[in-house]
N, C-alpha and C positions, 0 to 999 in steps of 0.2 A: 574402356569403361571408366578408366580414373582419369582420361581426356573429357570426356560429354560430363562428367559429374564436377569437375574444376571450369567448364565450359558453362553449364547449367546455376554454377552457385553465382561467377561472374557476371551470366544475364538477370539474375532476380535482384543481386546487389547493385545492378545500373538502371535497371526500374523502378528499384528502392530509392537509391537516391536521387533519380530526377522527377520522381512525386514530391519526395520531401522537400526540395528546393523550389516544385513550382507553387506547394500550397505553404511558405514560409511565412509565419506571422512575425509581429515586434513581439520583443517581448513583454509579461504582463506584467503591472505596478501592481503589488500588493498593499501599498499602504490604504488603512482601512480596509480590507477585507477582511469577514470574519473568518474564525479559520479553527476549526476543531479538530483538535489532537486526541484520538484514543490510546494508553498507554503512556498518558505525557508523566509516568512516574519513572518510566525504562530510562535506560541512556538515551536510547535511540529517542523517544517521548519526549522527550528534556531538551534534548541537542536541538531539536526541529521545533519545540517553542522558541528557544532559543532564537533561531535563525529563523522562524517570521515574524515576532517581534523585534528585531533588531530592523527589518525590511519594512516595517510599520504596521502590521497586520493585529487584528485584535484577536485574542487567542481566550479560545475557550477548551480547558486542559479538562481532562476525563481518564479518571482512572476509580480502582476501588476503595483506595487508602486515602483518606480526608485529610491527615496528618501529613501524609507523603506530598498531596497537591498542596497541602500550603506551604510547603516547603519552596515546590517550583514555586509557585504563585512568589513567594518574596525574593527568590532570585531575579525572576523577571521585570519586580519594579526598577529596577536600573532603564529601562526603555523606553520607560515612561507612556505607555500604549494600557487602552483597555485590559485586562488579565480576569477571567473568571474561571473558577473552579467551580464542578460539578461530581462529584462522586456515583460513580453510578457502575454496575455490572451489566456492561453492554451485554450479555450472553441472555438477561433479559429482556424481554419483550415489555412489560412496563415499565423500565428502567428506561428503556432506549424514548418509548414515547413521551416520556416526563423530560427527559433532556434535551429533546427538539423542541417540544414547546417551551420550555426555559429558553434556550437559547432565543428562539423566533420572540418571546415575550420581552427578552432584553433588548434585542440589535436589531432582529425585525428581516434580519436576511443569513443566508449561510453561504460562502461564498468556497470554501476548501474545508474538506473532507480529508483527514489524515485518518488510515486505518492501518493503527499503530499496534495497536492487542496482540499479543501473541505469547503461547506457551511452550515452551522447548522440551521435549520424550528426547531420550536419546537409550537405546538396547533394543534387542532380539524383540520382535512383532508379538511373541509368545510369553513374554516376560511381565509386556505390560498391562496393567490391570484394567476390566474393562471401564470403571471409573475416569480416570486418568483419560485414556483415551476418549472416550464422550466428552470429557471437558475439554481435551486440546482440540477435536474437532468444532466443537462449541465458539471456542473463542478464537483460532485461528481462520473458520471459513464461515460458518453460521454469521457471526456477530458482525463481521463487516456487509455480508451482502445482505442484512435487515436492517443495522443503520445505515445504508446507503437505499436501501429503498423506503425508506421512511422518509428520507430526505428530498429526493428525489423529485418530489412536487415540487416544492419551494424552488429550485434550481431552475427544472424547465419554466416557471413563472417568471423567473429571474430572465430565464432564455443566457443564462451563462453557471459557471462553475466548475471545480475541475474537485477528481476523487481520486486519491491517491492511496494504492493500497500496497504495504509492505508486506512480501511475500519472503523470498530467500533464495541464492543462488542453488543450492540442496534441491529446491523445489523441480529445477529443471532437468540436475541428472542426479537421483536419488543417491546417497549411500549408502553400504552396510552400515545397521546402529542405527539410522536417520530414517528408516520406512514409513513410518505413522508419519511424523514431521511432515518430510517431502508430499504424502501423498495430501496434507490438509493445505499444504503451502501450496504443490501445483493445484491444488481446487479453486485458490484465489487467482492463479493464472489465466486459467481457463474463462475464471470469471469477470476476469479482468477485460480480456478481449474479444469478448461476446458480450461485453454491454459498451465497449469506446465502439462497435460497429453498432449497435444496437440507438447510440445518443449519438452518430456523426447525423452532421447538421442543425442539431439542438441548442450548440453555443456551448457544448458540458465536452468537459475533457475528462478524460480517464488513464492514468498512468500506473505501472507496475514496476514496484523496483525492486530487484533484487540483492541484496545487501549478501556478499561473505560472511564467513565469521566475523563478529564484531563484536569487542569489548564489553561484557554485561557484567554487571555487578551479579546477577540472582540467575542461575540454569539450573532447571528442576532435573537432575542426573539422579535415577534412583538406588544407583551403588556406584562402589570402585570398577566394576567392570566396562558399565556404561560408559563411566569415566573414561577410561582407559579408550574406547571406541572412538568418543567424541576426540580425545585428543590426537588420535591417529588420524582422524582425517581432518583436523582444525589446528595444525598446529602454532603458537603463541606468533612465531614469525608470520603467520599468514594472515590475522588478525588485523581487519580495521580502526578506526577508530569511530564513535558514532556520531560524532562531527560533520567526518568524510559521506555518512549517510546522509544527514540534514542536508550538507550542501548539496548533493544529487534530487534530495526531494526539490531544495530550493528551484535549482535549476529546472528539474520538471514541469513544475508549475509556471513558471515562466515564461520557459519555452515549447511550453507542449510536447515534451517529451514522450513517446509511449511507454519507452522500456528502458531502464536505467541499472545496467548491474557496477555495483561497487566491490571494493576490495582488491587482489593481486590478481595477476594475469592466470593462475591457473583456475579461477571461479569464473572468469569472465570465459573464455576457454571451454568451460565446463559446458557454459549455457548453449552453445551454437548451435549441436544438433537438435532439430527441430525446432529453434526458433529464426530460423535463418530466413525462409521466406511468412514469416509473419506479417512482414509490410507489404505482399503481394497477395496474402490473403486479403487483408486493410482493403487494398483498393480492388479486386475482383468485387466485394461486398459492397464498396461505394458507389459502383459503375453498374452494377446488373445484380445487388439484394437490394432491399428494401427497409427502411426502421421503421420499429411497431414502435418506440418511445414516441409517439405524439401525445402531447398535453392533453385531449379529451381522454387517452389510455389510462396513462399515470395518476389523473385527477380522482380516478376510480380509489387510489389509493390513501387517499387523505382519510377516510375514515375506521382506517386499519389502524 
């Protein structure tokens, strides 16, 4: 049994990568491309303006705090790249549509999608309040996959673009403390790679990264217990830095990356079961499914 199953992971990892090797692209120039950051007030937000206006990309930063984006906003004049802030509560449905026609009004195209938003629950399932929970669902799964299908015309017009949604290593194997979390973060997973099968051959890429624990200034812990949980399984040595995330979106976007987890070996580790034949899923879908993203589908959407 533990021969066919070391047998069977080795054949899906040698189909795995000799797809990837045979559809290898260059990598992509970001300079000038627009490129909106959700969350750009987190570290993680900050860090990955950071590093694609440093790549030359022109960044449109979105968060709720006006104050906070002007903040980044004047960091980022060092770059010397377009920088716009937009204040807006993606969790909204006219928030979200005011902010794409702003953008489309400014630059005229949208070319990267960073769905940065995210609110961190940490305690017991029973603990937490039904409030609390509807908004971290809201903003960790809702609100990317409504800005990203708002978007989503303009892309296939474009006939290119890539979406990059940050999820969480937690997301793939939950743990105690983390159950709400995990389960809104694997939603983004799911969602993740049901629509990069959904937009192959459209020119649109779709990437999921799954980040460690990583460095935050602000974690919404709502006691010392909670505390205590989080830190049992996040402890300060295991911790990234949100840098180390930027550069994995960088590189994503680049290189077409699907799935990118950061942080130390025991998060990466964490993720494998059941994401191991995810690139053999990929190509069963490309070979014998079909995408419904075709432009006359999507177009339906422009008036939402």
């Amino acid at each position: 049994m533990k021969h066919g199953l070391v047998l069977a992971s080795a054949l899906v990892s040698g189909i795995a990568l000799s797809w990837k090797l045979a559809t290898k692209q260059e990598p992509v120039e970001l300079k000038g491309k627009v490129a909106i950051i959700t969350g750009a007030t987190s570290a993680i937000g900050e860090a990955v303006a950071h590093a694609l206006a440093a790549e030359g990309a022109t960044i449109v930063l979105v968060a709720r705090d006006e104050t906070e984006l002007s903040k980044v906003e004047t960091f980022l004049a060092q770059y010397e790249v377009p920088v716009f802030s937009i204040p807006a509560d993606v969790t909204r449905d006219g928030e979200v549509d005011i902010l794409v026609s702003t953008v489309m009004e400014h630059f005229g195209q949208i070319d990267v999608l960073v769905n940065n938003s995210g609110v961190f629950l940490a305690g017991a399932l029973q603990d937490i309040e039904p409030r609390q929970l509807r908004n971290m669902v809201a903003v960790n799964l809702y609100a990317p996959m409504r800005l990203t299908q708002r978007i989503l015309p303009t892309m296939l017009r474009q006939k290119s673009g890539h979406i990059v949604n940050v999820a969480s290593a937690t997301s793939a194997t939950a743990a105690p403390g983390e159950t709400a979390y995990a389960a809104s973060k694997a939603g983004l997973i799911a969602f993740s790679d049901g629509l990069r099968r959904e937009l192959d051959g459209t020119g649109i890429h779709v990437s999921i990264i799954l980040p460690g624990s990583t460095q935050q200034p602000a974690l919404e812990l709502p006691n010392d217990t909670d505390q205590a949980i989080h830190d049992l399984f996040s402890p300060p040595i295991l911790m990234a830095e949100p840098w180390e995330v930027a550069v994995s979106i960088i590189n994503a976007i680049r290189l077409n990356r699907r799935e990118v987890v950061t942080g130390e070996t025991p998060f990466k580790l964490g993720t494998l079961p059941g994401r191991v034949a995810v690139p053999l899923v990929d190509m069963y879908f490309r070979l014998f499914g079909s995408s419904t993203a075709t432009p006359d589908v999507m177009a339906n959407m422009d008036s939402q």
